[in-house]
C-alpha positions in Angstrom: 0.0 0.0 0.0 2.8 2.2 1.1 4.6 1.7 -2.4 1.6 2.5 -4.5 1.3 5.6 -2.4 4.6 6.9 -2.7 5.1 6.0 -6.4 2.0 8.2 -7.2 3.6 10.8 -4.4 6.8 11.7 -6.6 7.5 10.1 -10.0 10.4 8.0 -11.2 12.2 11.2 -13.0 11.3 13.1 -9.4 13.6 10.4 -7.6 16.5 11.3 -10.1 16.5 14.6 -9.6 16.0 14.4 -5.7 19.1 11.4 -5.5 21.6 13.4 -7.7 20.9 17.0 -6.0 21.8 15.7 -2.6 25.4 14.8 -3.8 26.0 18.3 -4.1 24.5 20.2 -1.5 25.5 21.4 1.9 25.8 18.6 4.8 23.0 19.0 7.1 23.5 20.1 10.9 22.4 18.3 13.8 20.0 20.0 15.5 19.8 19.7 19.6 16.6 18.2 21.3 15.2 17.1 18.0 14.1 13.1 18.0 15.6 11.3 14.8 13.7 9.9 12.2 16.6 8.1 9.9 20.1 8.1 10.1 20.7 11.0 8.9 20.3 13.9 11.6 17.7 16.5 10.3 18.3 20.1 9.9 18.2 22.6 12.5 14.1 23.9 13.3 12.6 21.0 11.3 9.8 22.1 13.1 8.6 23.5 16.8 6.8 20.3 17.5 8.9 16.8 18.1 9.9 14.5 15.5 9.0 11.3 16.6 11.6 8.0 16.2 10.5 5.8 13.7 9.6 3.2 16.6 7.6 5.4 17.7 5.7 5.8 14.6 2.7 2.9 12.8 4.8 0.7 10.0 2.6 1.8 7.1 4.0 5.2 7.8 7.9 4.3 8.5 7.5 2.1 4.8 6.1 5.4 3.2 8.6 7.5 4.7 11.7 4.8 3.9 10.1 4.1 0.6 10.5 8.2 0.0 13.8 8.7 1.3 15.5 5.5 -0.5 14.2 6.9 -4.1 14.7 10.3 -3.5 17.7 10.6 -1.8 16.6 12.4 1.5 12.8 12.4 3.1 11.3 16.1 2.3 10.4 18.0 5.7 6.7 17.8 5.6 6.8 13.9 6.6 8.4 14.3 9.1 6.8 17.4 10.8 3.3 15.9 9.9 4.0 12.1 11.5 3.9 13.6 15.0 0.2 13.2 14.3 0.0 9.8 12.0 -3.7 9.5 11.8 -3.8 13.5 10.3 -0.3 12.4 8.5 -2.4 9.5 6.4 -5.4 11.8 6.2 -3.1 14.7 4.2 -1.4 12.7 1.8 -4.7 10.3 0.8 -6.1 14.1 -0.1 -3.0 15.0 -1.6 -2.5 12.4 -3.4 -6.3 12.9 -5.1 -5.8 16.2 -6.1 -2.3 16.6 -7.5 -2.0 13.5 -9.1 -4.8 12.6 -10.8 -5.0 11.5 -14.2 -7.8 13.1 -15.4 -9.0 16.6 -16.2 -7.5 19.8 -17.8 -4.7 20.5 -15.3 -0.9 19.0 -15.7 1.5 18.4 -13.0 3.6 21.3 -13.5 -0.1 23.3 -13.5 -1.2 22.3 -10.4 2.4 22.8 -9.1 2.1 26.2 -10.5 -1.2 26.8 -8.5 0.1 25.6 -5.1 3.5 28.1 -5.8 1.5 31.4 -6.5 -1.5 30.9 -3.8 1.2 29.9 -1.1 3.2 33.2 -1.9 0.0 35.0 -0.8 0.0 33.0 2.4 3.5 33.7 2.8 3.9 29.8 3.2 8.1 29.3 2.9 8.2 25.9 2.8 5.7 25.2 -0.3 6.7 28.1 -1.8 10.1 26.5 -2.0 9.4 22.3 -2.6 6.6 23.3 -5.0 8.6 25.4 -7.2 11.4 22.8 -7.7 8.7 20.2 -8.6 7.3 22.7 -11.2 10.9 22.9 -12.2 10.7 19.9 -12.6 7.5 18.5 -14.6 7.5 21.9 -16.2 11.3 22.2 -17.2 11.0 25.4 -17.2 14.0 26.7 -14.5 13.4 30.0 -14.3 8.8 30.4 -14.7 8.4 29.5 -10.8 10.7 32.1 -10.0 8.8 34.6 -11.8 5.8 33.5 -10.4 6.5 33.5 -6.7 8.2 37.5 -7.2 4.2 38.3 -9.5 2.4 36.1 -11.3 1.2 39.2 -13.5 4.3 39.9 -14.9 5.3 36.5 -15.2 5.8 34.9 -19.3 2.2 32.7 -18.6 0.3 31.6 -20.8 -3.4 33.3 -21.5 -4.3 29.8 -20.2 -1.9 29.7 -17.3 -3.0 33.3 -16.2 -6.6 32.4 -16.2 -6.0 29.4 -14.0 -3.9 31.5 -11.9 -6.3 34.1 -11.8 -9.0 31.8 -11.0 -6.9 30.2 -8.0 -5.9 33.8 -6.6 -10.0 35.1 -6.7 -10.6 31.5 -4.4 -7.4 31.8 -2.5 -8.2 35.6 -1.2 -12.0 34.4 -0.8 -13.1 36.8 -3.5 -17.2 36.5 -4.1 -16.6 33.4 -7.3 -19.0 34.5 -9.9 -20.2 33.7 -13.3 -17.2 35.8 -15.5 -14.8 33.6 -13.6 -15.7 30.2 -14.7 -16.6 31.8 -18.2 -12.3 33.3 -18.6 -11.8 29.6 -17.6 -13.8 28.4 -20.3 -12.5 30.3 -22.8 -9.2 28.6 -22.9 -9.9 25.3 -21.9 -11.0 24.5 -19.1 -14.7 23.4 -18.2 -15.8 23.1 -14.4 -14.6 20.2 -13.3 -11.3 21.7 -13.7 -12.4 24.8 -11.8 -13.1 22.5 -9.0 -9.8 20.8 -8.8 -7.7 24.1 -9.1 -10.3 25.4 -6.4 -9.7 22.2 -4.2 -5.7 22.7 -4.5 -5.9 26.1 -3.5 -8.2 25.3 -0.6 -6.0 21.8 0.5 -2.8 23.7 0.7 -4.3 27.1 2.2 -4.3 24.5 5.1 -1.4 23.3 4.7 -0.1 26.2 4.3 -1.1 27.0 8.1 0.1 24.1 9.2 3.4 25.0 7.7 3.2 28.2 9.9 2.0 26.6 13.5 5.4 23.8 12.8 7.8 26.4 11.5 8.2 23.6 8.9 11.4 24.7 6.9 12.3 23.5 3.7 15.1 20.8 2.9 17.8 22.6 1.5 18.0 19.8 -1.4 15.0 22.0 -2.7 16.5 24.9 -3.7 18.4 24.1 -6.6 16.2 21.1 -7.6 15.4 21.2 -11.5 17.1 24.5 -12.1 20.2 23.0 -14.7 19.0 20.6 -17.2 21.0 17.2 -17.0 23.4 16.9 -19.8 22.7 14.0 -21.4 26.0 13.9 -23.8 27.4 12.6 -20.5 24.6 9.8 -19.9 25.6 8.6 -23.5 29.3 8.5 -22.8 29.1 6.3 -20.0 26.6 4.1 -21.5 29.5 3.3 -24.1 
């Protein structure tokens, strides 16, 4: 169960980039009075609340969280801030997993990526700010659109259809009155209302998360920050497949 969950959680191409990055960035620190969750001691203010030890914690939820860190090359912060409540912990990602990675309706990855990065700007949310850029880096390959986004989606290089989703998710996001003209400028490049509800639903899930990001002090694994920003040179690849 645990494997199906993580695979849908971060893709095959996600692991790459996740177990090459953390080669090259900077050692982490231990912090004092935090409880360990894998070998590896976490960064300093994880979160305010206590990491539990892994046998402390239900198996399903160790597998998921082994099953992330062996693939990807380090276990992003939000698992281990949210398994100090496991019940809540399963509840979040079963959602999560629903709404960003479905397989049907208008909206890509890097879209609903895109969605979570310029709502959680508003809600001055660090931590998704951060992660969900370098996965829009990433299903996007776009380096530098993320960037843009998080300094004004308005003057970002969108797409009329990207701007009306965005547009869209900011009305919902600052609990503007959602009227009639919004789901038409949706319609008129692509999207029918089905998709307005899952970019509504994303915006709503990680308004809470968001929050929750701001009760833990959750910070964000410093493997994030340069995730997906150079494309891999795949000359090399070719040479050592020789």
């Amino acid at each position: 169960m645990a494997c199906n969950l993580v695979s849908k959680l971060i893709r095959p191409h996600t692991f790459t980039q996740l177990a090459r990055l953390r080669s090259v960035c900077a050692p982490r620190q231990k912090a004092a009075g935090l409880r360990l969750l894998s070998s590896d001691a976490p960064p300093e203010n994880i979160s305010r609340y206590p990491v539990p030890y892994k046998k402390d914690l239900p198996y399903d939820i160790v597998e998921l969280m082994d099953e992330v860190e062996s693939k990807g090359g380090f276990l992003p912060n939000v698992f281990k801030t949210l398994s100090h409540r496991p019940a809540e912990f399963r509840a979040f990602f079963a959602y999560y997993n629903e709404l960003m990675n479905k397989e049907t309706g208008g909206l890509t990855k890097a879209d609903r990526e895109l969605i979570v990065v310029a709502t959680s700007v508003h809600n001055k949310c660090l931590y998704c700010v951060v992660s969900h850029s370098a996965l829009h880096r990433i299903y996007s390959k776009k380096p530098t659109l993320s960037d843009q986004v998080v300094v004004n989606y308005e003057n970002a290089e969108l797409s009329p259809r990207e701007t009306a989703m965005l547009d869209f998710a900011m009305a919902v996001c600052r609990s503007d009155t959602v009227t009639e003209q919004h789901f038409q400028a949706l319609e008129e490049v692509g999207f029918d209302r089905e998709d307005a509800w899952d970019i509504a639903a994303i915006v709503a899930f990680f308004a809470m998360s968001n929050r929750l990001a701001h009760l833990t002090d959750m910070r964000p694994n410093v493997e994030f920050y340069n995730m997906g920003r150079i494309a891999k040179d795949k000359s090399k690849d070719k040479v050592k497949g020789k």
